[in-house]
Steps between C-alpha positions, in 0.01 A plus 500: 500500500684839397415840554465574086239287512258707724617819402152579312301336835706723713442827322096514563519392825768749608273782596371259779803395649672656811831730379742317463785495793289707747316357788156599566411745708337253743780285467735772628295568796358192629762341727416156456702192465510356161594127580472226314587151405456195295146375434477131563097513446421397115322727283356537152377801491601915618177439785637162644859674472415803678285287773799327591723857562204639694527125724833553591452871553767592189513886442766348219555221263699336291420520071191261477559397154800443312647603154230253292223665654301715189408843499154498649593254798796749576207772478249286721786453801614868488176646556410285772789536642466874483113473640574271789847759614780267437773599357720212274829553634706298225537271184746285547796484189694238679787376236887644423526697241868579549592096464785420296297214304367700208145317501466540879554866449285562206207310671512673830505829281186425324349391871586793642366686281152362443472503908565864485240492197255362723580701817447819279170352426372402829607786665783335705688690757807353332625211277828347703796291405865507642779554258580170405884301576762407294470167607363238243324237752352727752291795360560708879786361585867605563791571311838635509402761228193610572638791668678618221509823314389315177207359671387838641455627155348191350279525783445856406450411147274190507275747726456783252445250208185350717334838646561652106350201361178562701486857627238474763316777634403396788709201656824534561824199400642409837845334620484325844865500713656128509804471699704339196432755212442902474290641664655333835448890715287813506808664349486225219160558417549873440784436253284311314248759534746741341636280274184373320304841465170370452213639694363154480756385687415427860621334849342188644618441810600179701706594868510199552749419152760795598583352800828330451679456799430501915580871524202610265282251675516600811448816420257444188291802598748761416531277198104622447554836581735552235324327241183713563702869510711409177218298337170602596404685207572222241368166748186340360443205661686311808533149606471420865664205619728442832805336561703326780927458546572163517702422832780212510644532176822674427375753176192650521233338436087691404174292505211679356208462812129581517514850572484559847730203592823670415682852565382716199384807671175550345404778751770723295346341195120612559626782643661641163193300314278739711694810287373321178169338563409411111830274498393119547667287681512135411580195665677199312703198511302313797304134459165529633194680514496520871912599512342803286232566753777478804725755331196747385426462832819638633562782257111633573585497870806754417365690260197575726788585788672799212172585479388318142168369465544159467 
């Protein structure tokens, strides 16, 4: 599904859209928590889909259709998203378009940019992806040169070539931080920023994936602080997870936890969240429905304490 193909669609239905890159008003000013998860509930249809949110009191969701999905299904999904108040955070472009295996590459190009295609369509906060790896058998994982000058600027290029290729109006092309490839910091993120020059370029942002070493864990909320004052303006969408040290090993060692169960400090985290109320925050990467519930639980509970309606 590319963007060329709705460009006709897209051009009478404009004038009905919200501007693009601006929050609503009411967005701006209510200071409500925009959570939200995984939906393990099956659904058919945009009612039965927006049911399930409203069950597990969502404010924020995750795209509910995926890059096959036709025009008038995208349509029928936005809309009710839009009449039932919750906002899709993200469309997931999951793939490496910096691989060295020129099929790999090509493929995760053309995924990313159909999922940024259908994020522009839906009305998606953001359509996310991390850079990529120059390693061949693991699309996220390490490498001795991914830290390299000449993977900054293919990283700079391969961006530009997707956002160009679709030029959305009102979604935004977003890198999340991986410990392994750019952007590993705040500081990272802002080179990129500069680098790219594409107003369609935006932050997603993960705390938990910049924090490489005991020092930044244990003090993870000044981690959160500076992502917020350096990145605030160009964050679209967060994940919320949590995260314990492993104890009796000799390197350090992180296990992603239900959040609540670790040492993320997700009172800093609401509290900046409270400064930009429209920005969802979504959990990931747990097993079950009721490990959801547990850490929705736990981030409500905080955010009420900042002073967030959760």
């Amino acid at each position: 599904m590319k963007r060329r193909q709705f460009t006709k669609i897209s051009s009478l239905i404009a004038v009905a859209t919200i501007l693009p890159f601006t929050p609503t008003i009411s967005q701006r000013s209510e200071k409500g928590l925009r959570l939200g998860g995984p939906v393990f509930q099956k659904y058919s249809d945009p009612e039965e889909w927006v049911k399930a949110i409203i069950n597990l009191n969502y404010k924020a969701a995750y795209c509910p259709v995926d890059t096959s999905a036709d025009i008038n299904t995208i349509r029928a999904y936005e809309n009710a998203a839009k009449i039932a108040g919750i906002t899709i955070g993200e469309v997931g472009a999951w793939s490496n378009p910096i691989s060295p295996d020129k099929a790999t590459a090509d493929a995760a190009f053309e995924k990313c940019v159909s999922s940024l295609s259908l994020a522009d369509e839906i009305g998606a906060n953001c359509c996310v992806n991390i850079a990529g790896s120059n390693n061949r058998e693991n699309w996220a994982g390490p490498h001795p040169e991914n830290f390299s000058d000449e993977t900054f600027e293919r990283i700079v290029i391969t961006t530009r070539k997707i956002i160009d290729e679709v030029n959305p109006k009102r979604t935004f092309f977003t890198l999340e931080a991986m410990p392994w490839i750019f952007p590993e910091n705040p500081d990272a993120y802002l080179r990129l920023i500069k680098a790219i020059g594409r107003k369609a370029f935006g932050v997603h942002l993960d705390p938990v994936n910049m924090v490489v070493s005991p020092a930044v864990f244990y003090k993870n909320g000044d981690l959160i602080k500076e992502c917020f004052s350096k990145l605030g303006p160009f964050i679209k969408s967060c994940h919320a997870k949590d995260l314990v040290l492993k104890e009796r090993t000799y390197m350090p060692q992180f296990d992603e936890v239900i959040p609540g169960r670790g040492q993320m400090d997700y009172r800093t985290f609401m509290g900046e969240i409270l400064k930009l109320p429209h920005i969802p925050v979504m959990m990931e990467h747990l097993e079950t429905a009721e490990e959801y519930l547990e850490g929705a639980q736990y981030i409500r509970k905080i955010a009420g304490q900042v002073g967030l309606k959760a």
